[in-house]
N, C-alpha and C positions, 0 to 999 in steps of 0.2 A: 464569578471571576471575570474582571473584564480583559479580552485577550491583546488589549490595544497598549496595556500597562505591561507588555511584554514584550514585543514584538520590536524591538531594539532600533527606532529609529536613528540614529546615529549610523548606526551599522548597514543601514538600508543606505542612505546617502552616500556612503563610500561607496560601496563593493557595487549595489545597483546594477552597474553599468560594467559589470567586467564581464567579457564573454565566457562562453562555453569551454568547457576546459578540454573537449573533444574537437579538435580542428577541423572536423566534416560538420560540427553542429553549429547553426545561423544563431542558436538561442543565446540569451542573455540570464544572469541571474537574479534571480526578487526575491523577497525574503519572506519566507512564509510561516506559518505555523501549522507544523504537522504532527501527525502521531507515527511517531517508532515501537512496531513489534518486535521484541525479543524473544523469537521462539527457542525452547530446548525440548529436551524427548519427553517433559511430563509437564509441561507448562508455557502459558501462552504469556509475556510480559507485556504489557501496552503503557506508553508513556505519553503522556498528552499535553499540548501546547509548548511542542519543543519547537525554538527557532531555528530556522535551518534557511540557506539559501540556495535555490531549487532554482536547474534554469527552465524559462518556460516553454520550451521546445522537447528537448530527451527527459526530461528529469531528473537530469545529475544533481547531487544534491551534496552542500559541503556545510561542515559546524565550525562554527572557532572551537579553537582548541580548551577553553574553560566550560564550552559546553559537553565535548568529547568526553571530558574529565567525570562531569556530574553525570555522561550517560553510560559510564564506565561501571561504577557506583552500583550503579541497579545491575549489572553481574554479579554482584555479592548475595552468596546464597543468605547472609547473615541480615540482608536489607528486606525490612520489613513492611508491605504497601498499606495502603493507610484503610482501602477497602477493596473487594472482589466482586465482580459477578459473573453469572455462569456463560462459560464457551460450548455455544450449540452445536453439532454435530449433525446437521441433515442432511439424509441419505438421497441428495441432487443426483439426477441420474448424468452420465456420461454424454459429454456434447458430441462424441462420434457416434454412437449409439442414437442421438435423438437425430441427426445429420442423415446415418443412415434411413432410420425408419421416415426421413421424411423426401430423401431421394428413392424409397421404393414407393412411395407414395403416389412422388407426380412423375415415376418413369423416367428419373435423372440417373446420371452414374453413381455409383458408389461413392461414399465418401477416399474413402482409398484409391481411387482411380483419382482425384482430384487433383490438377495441379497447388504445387503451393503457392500462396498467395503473400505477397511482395508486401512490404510495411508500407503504409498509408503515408508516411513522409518522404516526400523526394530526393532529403538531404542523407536518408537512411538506406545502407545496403541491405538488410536483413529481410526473412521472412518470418512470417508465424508461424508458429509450434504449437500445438493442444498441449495443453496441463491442467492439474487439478492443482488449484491453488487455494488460500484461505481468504475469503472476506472479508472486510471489514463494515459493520454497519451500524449506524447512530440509531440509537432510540429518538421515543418519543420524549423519555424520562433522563435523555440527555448521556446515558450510557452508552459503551461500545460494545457489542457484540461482534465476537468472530466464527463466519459460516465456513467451516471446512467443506475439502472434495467439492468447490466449483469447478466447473469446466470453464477454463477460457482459454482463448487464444493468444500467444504473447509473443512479439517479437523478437530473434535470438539474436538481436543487437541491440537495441534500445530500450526493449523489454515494454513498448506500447501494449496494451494491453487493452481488448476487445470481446465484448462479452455478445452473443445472439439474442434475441429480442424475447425467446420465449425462456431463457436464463433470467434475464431482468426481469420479465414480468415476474417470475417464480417469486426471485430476490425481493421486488416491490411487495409483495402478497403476502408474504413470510409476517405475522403479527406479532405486536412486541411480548406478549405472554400466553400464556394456556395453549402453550406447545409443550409437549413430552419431549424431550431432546433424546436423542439415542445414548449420548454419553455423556459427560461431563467433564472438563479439567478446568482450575483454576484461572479466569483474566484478571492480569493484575490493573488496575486503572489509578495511577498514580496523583496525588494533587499536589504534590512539588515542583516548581518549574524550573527546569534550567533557565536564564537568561542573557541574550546574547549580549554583549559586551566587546563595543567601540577598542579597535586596535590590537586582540587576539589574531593569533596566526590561525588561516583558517586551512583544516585538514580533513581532509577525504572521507567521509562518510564510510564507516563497516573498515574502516583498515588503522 
């Protein structure tokens, strides 16, 4: 699939240049192509080469409203993906836990003693927050896998999101098969594309 026979140029030339819909944010919007997860309590949904206009600063991110419509669609338990593959489950140990073991190490403070640490953008008030959140990651075979319970850092305004170095190396190292996963639930990976479409009213991502 070529993803350039998508990517709604018309739609880039209007909107392009409209700012950030947050008045503290400098960013502008560009229209990209992303992947939307739709998690529920027994299942991961992933939709791929959805057009969306993401500004490149916060990462607000907005759809016309014909695309809202067909990403509505895949909430229908009755919609059926065209194929699956498996969502791994590995058991990443906890980023305060690897924080602390490596502040008893070289005789630093506790991770708990640590002040909190201010978001990496100027234009942003917020700080970072630990959480375990899910990953997303490309194969070699062109699939997406998703690694739950990573530890990252995320900012409680903007939601920038920073991972430690020996998290990624894990994440880089992680091989695309002849892994036993702990668990398994269904990834859906969709091959129908929504398409954006020149003169849609465009509305608010998740609302």
């Amino acid at each position: 699939m070529n993803p350039s026979r998508h990517a709604g140029p018309h739609l880039h030339r209007e909107v392009s240049k409209m700012k950030c819909n947050f008045k503290d944010c400098p960013g502008r919007y560009e229209e990209k192509l992303i992947t939307r997860a739709n998690r529920s309590p027994s299942q991961v949904m992933v939709i791929d080469h959805v057009p969306a206009m993401v500004c490149n600063i916060c990462g607000d991110t907005f759809f016309t409203a014909d695309t809202s419509q067909r990403l509505d669609c895949f909430d229908d338990p009755q919609v059926k993906p065209i194929g699956t593959v498996p969502l791994y489950e590995y058991p990443l140990w906890s980023a305060k836990q690897a924080n602390a073991r490596q502040s008893r190490t070289n005789g630093q403070a506790n991770n708990s003693e640590m002040p909190k640490i201010k978001c990496r953008f100027s234009w942003c008030p917020g700080y970072y927050e630990e959480k375990l959140r899910a990953h997303l990651k490309s194969r070699r075979d062109g699939q997406t896998v998703v690694i739950n319970n990573v530890p990252q850092l995320s900012c409680d305004f903007c939601a920038d999101t920073l991972l430690d170095t020996r998290t990624l190396y894990v994440l880089d190292a992680l091989p695309d098969s002849d892994i036993a996963p702990i668990s398994t639930s269904p990834l859906y990976e969709f091959a129908q594309v929504a398409e954006a479409q020149p003169g849609k009213e465009l509305v608010e991502a998740g609302k």
